[in-house]
C-alpha atoms as one frame of an Amber mdcrd trajectory, in Angstrom:
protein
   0.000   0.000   0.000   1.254   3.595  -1.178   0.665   6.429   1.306   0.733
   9.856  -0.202   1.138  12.766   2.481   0.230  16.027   1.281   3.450  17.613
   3.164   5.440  20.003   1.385   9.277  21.078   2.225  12.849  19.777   2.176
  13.106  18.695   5.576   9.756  16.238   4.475  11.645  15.182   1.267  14.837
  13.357   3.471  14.866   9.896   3.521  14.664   9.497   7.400  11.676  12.097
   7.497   9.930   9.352   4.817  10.550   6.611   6.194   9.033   8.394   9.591
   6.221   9.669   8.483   5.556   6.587   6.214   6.145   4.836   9.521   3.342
   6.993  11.402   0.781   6.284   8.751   1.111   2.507   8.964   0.925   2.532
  12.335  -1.738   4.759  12.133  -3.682   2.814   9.381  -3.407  -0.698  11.246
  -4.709   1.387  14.649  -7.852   2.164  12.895  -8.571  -0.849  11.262  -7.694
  -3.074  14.320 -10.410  -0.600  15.925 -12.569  -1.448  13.040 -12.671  -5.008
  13.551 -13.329  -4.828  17.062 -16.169  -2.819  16.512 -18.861  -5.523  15.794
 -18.910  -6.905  19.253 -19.924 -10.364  20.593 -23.000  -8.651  21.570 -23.756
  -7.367  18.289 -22.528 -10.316  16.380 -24.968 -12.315  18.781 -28.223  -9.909
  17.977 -27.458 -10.861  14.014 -27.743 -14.762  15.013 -30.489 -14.398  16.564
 -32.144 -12.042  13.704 -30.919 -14.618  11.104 -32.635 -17.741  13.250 -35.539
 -15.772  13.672 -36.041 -15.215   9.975 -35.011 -19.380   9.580 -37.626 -20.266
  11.745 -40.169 -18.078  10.219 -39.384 -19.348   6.662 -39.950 -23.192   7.583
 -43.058 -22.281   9.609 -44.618 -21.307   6.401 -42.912 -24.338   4.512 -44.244
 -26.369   7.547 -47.683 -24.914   7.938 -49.549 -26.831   5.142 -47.839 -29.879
   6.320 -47.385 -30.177   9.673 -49.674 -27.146  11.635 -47.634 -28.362  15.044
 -44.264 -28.018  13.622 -45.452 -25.008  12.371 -46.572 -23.309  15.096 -43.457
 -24.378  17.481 -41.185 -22.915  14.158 -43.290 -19.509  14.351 -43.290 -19.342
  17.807 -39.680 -19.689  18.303 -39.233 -17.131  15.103 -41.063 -14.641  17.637
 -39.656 -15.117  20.428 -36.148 -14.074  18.867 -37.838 -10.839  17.415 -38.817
 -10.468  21.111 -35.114 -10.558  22.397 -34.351  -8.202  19.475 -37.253  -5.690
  20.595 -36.120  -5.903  24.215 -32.140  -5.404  23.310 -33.147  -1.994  21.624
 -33.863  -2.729  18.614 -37.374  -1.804  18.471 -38.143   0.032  15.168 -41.122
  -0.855  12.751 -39.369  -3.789  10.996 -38.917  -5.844  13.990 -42.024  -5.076
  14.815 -43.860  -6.197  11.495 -41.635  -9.413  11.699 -42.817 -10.092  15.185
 -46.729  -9.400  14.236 -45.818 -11.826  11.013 -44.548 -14.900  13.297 -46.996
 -14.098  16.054 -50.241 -14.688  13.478 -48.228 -17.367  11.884 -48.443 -19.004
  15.504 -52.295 -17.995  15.692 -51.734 -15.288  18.549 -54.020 -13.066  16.932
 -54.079 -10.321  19.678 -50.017 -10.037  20.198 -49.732  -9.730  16.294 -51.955
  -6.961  16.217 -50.127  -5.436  19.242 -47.125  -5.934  16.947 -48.212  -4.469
  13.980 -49.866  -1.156  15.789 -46.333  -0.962  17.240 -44.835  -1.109  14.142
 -47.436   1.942  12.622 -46.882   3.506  15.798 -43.112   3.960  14.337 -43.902
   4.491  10.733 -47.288   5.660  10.212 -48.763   5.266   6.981 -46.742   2.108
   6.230 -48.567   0.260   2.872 -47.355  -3.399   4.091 -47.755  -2.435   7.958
 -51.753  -1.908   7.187 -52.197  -4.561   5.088 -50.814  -7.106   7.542 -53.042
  -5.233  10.309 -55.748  -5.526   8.406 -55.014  -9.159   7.928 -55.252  -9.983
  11.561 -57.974  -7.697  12.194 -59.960 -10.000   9.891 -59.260 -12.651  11.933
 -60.980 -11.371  15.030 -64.479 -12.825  15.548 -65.675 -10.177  17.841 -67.001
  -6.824  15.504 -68.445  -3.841  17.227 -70.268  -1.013  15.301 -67.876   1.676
  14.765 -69.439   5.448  16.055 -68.177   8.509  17.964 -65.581  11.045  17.389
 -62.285   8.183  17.758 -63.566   6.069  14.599 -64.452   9.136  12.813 -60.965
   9.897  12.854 -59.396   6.841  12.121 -61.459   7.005   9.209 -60.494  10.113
   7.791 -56.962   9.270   9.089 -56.694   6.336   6.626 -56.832   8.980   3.615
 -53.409  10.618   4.608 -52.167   7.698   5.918 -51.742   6.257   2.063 -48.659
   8.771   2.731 -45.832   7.428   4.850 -45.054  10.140   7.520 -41.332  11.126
   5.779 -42.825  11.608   3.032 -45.663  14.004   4.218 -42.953  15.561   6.103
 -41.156  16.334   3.204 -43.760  17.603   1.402 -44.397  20.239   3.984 -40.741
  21.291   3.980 -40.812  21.291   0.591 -44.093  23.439   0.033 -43.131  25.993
   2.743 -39.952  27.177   1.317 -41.488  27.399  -1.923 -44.632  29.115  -0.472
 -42.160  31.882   1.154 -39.811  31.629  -2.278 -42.934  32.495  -4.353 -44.266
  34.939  -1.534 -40.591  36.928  -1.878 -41.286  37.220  -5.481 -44.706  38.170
  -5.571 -43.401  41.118  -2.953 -40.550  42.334  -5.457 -42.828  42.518  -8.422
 -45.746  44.730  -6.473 -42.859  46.742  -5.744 -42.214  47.077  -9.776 -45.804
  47.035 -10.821 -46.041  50.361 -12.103 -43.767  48.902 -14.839 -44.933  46.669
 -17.645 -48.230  46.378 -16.137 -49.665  44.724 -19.349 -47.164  41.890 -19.156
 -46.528  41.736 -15.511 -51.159  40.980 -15.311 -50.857  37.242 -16.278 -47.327
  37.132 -14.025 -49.143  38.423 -11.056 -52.269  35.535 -11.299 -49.590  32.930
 -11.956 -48.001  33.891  -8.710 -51.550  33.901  -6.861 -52.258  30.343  -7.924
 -48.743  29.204  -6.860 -49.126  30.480  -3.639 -52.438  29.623  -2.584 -51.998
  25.704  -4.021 -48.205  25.865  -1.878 -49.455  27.057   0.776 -52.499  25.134
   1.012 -50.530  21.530   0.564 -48.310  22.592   2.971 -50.612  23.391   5.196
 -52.406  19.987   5.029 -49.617  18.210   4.860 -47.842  19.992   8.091 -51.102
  19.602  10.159 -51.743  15.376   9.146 -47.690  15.363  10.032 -48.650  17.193
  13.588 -51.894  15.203  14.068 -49.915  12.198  13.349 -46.695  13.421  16.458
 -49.971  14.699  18.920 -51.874  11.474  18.650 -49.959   9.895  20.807 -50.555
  12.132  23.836 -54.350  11.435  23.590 -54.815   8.257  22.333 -54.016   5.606
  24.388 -54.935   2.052  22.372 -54.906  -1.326  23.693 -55.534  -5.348  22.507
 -56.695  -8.191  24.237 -54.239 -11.094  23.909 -56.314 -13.705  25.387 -59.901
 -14.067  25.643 -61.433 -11.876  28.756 -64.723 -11.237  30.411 -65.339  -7.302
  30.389 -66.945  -6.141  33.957 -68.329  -3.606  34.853 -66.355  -2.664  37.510
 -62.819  -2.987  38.771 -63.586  -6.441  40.109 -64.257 -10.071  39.298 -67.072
 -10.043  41.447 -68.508  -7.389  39.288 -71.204  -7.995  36.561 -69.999  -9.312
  33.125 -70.755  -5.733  30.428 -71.401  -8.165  27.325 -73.296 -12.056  27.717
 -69.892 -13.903  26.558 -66.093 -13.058  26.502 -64.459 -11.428  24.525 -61.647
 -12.970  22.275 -57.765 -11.944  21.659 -57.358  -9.279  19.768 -60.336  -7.088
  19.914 -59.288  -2.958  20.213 -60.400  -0.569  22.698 -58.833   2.731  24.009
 -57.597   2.612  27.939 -59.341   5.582  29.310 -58.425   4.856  33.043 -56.464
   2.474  35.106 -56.359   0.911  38.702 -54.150  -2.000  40.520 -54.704  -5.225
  38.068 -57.769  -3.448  36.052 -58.081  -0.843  33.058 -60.956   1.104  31.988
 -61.440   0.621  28.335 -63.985   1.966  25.644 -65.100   0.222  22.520 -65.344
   1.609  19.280 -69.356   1.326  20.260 -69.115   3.734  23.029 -69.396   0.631
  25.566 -66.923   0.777  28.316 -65.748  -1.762  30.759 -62.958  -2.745  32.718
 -60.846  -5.695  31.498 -57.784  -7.516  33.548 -54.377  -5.776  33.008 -52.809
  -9.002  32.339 -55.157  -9.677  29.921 -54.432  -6.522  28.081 -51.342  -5.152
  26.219 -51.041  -1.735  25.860 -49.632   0.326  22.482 -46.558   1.934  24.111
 -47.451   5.877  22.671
């Protein structure tokens, strides 16, 4: 390997200085690349197994699961419980997530999946393949309730600018501000010259008007979807049944049962309270209730 040191002067050009400084930099050079190596840790190097057997074990379940729906299940389940170690060694971002919701349904635990996968929008909302996999599992949930009230009302409308990943409504907000306040600078210097040319400068002027109101009207719906998107998740507070529950009435088993059977993994509700082993919960039917906290997982907002 040749080293070329930008140096310039006599002393520099004496064979000792060189074979010095050529010294330095090959010392210097094998520092940073011994550095280098040691940088993927055990640790690290032991997170990648365990990402790499996760995806293994996903990959036969679904070779297994029109073959052997036991096999199956044990290769999901062990597929999510490594993108459960991942999750809980810091590596919680929307792909682990999905992954997780993917081997949980695979292993028919409906209600963790679509804890998973609301994690996993929670990170990136808008994603096209997170929502389609929710909406998966949500179709595999027996229990339906009539949506009403302001909460479904906004989901709805919220699935419009969701088709939009959150970057990229970001980014269009940026983009549409400077260009509103670009346009805005220019509309100011030519009513400043408008005694001049006023024939030509007529169509200039409208032109301007258009671009500013359709600028500044994207980026105004993009930046408040963006904002709507950051604030939901200081009042909303979502949560999923992961096993099958009786809803009570009151913070108690010896309360009465709210519906005539129980309720199965997986249904939604919003947490609108919570006491020692109970939360109060709403459905998306304006019926509330109090379900067992171990009975209940929580969307981490």
């Amino acid at each position: 390997m040749q080293l070329e040191i930008g140096w310039k002067g006599e002393l520099m050009n004496t064979p000792c200085m060189r074979f010095a400084l050529w010294t330095l930099g090959i010392s210097a050079l094998l520092l940073t690349n011994s550095n280098l190596t040691a940088a993927p840790t055990s640790e690290h190097s032991d997170e990648l197994k365990t990402a790499q057997a996760a995806q293994i074990a996903y990959e036969q379940g679904m070779i297994l699961r029109g073959v052997d729906s036991g096999a199956a299940r044990e290769a999901f389940e062990q597929s999510a419980d490594g993108w459960r170690r991942l999750i809980s060694a810091g590596h919680a971002n929307a792909r682990t997530w999905t992954n997780l919701g993917n081997a949980e349904l695979g292993a028919g635990e409906v209600g963790e999946s679509i804890v998973a996968y609301l994690e996993a929008d929670r990170l990136s909302p808008g994603d096209q393949q997170v929502r389609t996999n929710l909406s998966a599992a949500r179709n595999q949930v027996p229990a339906r309730f009539d949506d009403t009230g302001v909460t479904v009302l906004y989901d709805t409308v919220s699935d419009g600018w969701h088709v939009l990943g959150f970057d990229i409504r970001w980014w269009i907000a940026t983009v549409c501000w400077i260009a509103f306040w670009s346009v805005l600078l220019v509309r100011i210097n030519q009513r400043g010259n408008q005694g001049k040319n006023s024939d030509e400068s007529e169509g200039g002027r409208l032109a301007l008007k258009a671009a500013l109101i359709s600028l500044g009207g994207i980026a105004l719906i993009s930046a408040s979807t963006v904002a709507l998107d950051v604030a939901e998740d200081d009042w909303r507070n979502p949560g999923v049944l992961v096993q099958e529950s009786v809803v009570r009435s009151g913070n108690g088993s010896s309360f009465s049962e709210v519906f005539s059977e129980a309720l199965p993994q997986g249904v939604e509700f919003e947490v609108i309270e919570s006491r020692p082993g109970w939360h109060k919960v709403r459905f998306s039917d304006e019926r509330t209730g109090w379900l067992r906290t171990d009975h209940v997982k929580v969307i981490n907002r």
